[in-house]
C-alpha positions in Angstrom: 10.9 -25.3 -110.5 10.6 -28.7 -112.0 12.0 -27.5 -115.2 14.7 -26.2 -114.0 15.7 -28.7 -112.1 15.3 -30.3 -115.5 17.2 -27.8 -117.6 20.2 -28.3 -114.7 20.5 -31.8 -114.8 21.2 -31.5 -119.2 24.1 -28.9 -118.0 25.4 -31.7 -115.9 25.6 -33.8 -118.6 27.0 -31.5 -120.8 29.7 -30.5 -118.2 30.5 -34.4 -117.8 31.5 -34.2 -121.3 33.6 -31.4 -121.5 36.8 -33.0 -120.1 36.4 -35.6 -122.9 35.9 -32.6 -125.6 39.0 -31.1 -124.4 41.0 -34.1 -124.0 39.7 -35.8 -127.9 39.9 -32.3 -129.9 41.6 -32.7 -132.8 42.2 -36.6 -132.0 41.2 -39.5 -135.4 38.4 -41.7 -134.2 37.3 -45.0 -136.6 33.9 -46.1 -136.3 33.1 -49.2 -137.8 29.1 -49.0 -138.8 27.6 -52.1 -138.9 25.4 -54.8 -137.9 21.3 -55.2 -137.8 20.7 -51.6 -137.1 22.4 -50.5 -140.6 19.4 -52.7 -142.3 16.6 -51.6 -139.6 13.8 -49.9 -141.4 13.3 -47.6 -138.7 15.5 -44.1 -139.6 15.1 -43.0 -136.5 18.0 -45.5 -135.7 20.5 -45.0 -138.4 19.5 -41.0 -138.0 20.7 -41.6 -134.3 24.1 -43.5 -135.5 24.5 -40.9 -138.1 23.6 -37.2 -135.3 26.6 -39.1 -132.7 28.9 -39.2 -135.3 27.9 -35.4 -136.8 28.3 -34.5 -133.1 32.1 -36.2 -132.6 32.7 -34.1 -135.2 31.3 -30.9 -134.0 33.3 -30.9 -131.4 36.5 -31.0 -133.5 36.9 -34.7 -133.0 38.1 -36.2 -136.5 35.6 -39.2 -137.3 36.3 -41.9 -140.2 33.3 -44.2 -140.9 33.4 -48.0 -141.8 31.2 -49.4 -142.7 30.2 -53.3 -144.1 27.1 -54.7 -145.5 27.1 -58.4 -146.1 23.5 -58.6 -146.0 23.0 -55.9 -148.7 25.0 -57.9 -150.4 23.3 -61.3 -149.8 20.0 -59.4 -151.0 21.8 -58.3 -154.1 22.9 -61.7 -154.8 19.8 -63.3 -154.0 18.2 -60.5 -156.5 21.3 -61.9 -159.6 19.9 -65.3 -158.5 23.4 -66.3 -157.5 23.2 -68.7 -154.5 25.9 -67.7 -151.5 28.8 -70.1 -150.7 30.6 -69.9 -147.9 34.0 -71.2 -146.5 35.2 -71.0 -143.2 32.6 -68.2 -143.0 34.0 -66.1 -145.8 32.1 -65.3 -148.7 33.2 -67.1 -151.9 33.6 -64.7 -154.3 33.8 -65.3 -157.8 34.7 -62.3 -160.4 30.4 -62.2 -161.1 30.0 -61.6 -156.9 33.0 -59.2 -156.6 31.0 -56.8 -159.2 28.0 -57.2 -157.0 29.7 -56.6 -154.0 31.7 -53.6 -154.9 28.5 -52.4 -156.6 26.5 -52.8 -152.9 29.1 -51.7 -150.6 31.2 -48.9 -152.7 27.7 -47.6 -154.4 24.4 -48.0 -152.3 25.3 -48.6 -149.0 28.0 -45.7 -149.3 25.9 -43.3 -150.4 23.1 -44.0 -148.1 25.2 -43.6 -145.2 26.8 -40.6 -146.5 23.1 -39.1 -147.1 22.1 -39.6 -143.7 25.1 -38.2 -142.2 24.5 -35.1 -144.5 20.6 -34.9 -143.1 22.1 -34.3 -139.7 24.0 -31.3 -141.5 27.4 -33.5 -141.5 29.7 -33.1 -144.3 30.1 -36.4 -145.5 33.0 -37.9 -147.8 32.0 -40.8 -149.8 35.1 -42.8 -150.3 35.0 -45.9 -152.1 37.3 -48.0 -150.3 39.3 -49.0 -153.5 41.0 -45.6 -153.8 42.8 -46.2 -150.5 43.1 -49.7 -149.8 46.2 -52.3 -151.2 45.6 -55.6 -150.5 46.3 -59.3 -151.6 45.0 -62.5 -152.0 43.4 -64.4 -149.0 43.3 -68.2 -148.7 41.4 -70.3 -146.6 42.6 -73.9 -145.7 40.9 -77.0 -145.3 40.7 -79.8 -143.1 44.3 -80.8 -143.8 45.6 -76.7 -143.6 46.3 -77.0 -147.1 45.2 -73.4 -148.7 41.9 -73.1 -150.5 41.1 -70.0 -153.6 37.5 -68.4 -152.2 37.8 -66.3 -155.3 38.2 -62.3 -155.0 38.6 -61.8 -151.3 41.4 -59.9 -150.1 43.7 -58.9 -146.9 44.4 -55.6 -146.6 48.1 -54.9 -146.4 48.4 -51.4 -146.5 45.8 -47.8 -146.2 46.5 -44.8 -148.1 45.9 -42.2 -146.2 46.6 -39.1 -147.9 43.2 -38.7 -149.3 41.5 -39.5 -145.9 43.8 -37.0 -144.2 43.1 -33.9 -146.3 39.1 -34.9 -146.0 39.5 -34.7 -142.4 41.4 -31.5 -142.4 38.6 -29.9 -144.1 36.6 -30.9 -141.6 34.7 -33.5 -143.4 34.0 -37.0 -142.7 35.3 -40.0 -144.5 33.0 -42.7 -145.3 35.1 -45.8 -146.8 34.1 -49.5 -147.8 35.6 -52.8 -147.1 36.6 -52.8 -151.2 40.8 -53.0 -151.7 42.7 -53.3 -154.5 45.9 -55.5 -155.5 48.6 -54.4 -157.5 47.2 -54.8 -160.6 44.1 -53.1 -160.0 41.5 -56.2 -159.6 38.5 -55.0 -157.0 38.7 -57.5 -153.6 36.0 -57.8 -151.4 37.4 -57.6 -147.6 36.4 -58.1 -144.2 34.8 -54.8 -142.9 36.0 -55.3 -139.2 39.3 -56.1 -140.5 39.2 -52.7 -143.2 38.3 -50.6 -139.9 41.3 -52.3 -138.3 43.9 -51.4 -140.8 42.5 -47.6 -141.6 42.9 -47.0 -137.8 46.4 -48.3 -137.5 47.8 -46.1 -140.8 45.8 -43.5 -139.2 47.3 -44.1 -135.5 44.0 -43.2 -134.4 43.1 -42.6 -130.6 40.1 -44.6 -131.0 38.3 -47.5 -133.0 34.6 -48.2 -132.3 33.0 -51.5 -133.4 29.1 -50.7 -133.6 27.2 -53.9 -134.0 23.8 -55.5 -132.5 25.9 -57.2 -129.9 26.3 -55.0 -126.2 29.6 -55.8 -126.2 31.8 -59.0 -124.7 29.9 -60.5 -122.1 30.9 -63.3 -119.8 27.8 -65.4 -120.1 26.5 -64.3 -123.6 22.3 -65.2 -122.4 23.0 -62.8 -120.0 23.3 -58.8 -120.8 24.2 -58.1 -117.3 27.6 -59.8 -117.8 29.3 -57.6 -119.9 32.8 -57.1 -119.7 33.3 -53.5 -119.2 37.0 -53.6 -119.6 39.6 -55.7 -121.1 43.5 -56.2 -121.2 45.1 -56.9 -124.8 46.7 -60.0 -122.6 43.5 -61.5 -121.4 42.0 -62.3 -125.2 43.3 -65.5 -125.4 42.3 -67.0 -122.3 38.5 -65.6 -123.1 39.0 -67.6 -126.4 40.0 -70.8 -124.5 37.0 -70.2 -122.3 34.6 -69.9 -124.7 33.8 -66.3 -123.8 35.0 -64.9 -127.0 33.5 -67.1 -129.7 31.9 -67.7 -133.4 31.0 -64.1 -135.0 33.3 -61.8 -131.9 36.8 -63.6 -133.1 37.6 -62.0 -135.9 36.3 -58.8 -134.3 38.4 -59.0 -131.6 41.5 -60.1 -133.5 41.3 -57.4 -135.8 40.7 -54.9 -132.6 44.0 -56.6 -131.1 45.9 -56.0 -134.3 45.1 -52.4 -134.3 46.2 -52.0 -130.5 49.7 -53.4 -131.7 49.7 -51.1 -134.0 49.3 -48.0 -132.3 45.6 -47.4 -131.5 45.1 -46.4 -128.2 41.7 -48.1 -127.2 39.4 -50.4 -129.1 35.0 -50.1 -128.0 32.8 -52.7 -128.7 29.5 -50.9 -128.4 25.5 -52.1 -129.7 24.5 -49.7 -132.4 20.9 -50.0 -131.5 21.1 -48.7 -127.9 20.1 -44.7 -128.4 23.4 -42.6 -128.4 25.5 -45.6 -127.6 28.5 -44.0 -129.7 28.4 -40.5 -127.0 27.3 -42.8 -124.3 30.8 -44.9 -124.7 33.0 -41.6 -125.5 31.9 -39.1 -123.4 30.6 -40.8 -119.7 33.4 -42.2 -117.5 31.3 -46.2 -117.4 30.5 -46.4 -120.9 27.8 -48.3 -122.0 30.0 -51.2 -123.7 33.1 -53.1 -123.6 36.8 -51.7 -124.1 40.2 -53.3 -125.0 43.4 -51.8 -123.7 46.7 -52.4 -124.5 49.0 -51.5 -121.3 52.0 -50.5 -124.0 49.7 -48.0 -125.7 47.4 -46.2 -123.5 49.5 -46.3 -120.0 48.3 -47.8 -116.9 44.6 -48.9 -116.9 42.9 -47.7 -113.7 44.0 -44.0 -113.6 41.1 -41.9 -115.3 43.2 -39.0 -116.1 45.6 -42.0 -118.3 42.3 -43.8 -119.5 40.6 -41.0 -121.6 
């Protein structure tokens, strides 16, 4: 009796799903994979990243992975005996780093994620991020706003998507680096939140996922209870002012704000290392993170049927 009791309750969960299924077939998702779980040593946690996204896409949901890697890329410098500079928090990146870097995040880390996708029996597309995405120059400033060269690190100013489109239409899934080009061909290393941002907006997608090792935004951020399950486009900058949205989540959540202007219907903040947080977030009415909506976009906010 017990068992089937058991067996009953996975139907119910399976039959929470299905109006989510029906609803996302055949819609673009963007999942930007990062954070401390990509490096964990345990591949029972990227092998649980990589089954949520196999699964999206067994359901005829059309996933595009991107993913970062800027302590692959620390190792690899530390390895070259090249010592990291910083500015601003970007990576100064000379022409000896930007091989390293493209190297690390177009070559290893790419075909690492792509191999574990393909152990879940996905049908990955390794897709070094050069071959779709333009960009140009980015400039800090200093003290006095006056603009300062960091070396090969770019904005991305525009996706090609043809390649990623015809992936996706034979069913396969994209798997892109933060690596653009300029006009001239030079390689450019590139924010990865920011790459996820600009690949969902030429794609229009229906959703972008941040996956990090952060639950989410959270109102007080020593307390996990105190997440912010969901958030209007219009209420960012008064979290900024407060303090609320802060150090590492402000480009994150600029980038997600950028993408909402441009088209995407809902941005998820979710933590990578919570099991099945990806299908936990998608597929459950609560979610297990935080989500940004833009009222223009996606309708009004509190009507389920709208929401999903």
């Amino acid at each position: 009796m017990n068992e089937h009791i058991e067996l009953i309750d996975k139907a119910g969960v399976l039959l929470e799903a299905l109006p989510y299924i029906q609803r996302f077939h055949d819609s673009v998702f963007v999942v930007k994979y990062g954070g401390s779980f990509m490096d964990s040593d345990d591949e029972r946690v990227r092998g649980r990243v990589a089954a949520d996204i196999v699964f999206l896409n067994a359901v005829g949901i059309k996933v595009v992975v991107v993913h970062g890697g800027g302590k692959a890329i620390s190792r690899a410098m530390e390895e070259a005996q090249i010592v990291p500079q910083w500015k601003n928090g970007m990576r100064v990146t000379d022409a000896r780093v930007v091989e390293i870097v493209h190297k690390t995040l177009s070559g290893t880390i790419n075909e690492n994620i792509c191999e574990t996708i393909a152990a879940k029996n996905g049908v990955p597309f390794g897709m070094p991020g050069e071959n779709v995405n333009l960009c140009s120059k980015h400039f800090e400033s200093d003290d006095d706003g006056a603009p300062v060269d960091i070396g090969f690190v770019g904005d991305i100013k525009s996706v090609k998507t043809k390649l990623i489109k015809k992936a996706l239409n034979e069913g396969k899934i994209p798997v892109i680096s933060p690596i653009a080009v300029d006009e001239d061909g030079q390689l450019y290393n590139t924010n990865a939140d920011a790459a996820a941002a600009a690949v969902a907006a030429a794609l229009k997608a229906r959703r972008l996922v941040f996956m990090s090792d952060v639950p989410g935004l959270l109102k007080d951020p020593q307390d996990p209870e105190s997440l912010i399950p969901t958030l209007r486009v219009g209420e960012v900058d008064g979290l900024k002012k407060a303090g609320i949205i802060s150090k590492g989540m402000i480009p994150k959540v600029d980038s997600a704000v950028r993408a909402l202007h441009a088209g995407v219907r809902r941005v998820h903040f979710i933590d990578g290392r919570i099991p099945h947080s990806l299908l936990l977030e998608i597929f459950t009415q609560k979610g297990v993170g935080t989500e940004i909506i833009h009222p223009d976009v996606d309708g009004q906010y509190f009507n389920p049927e709208i929401q999903i």
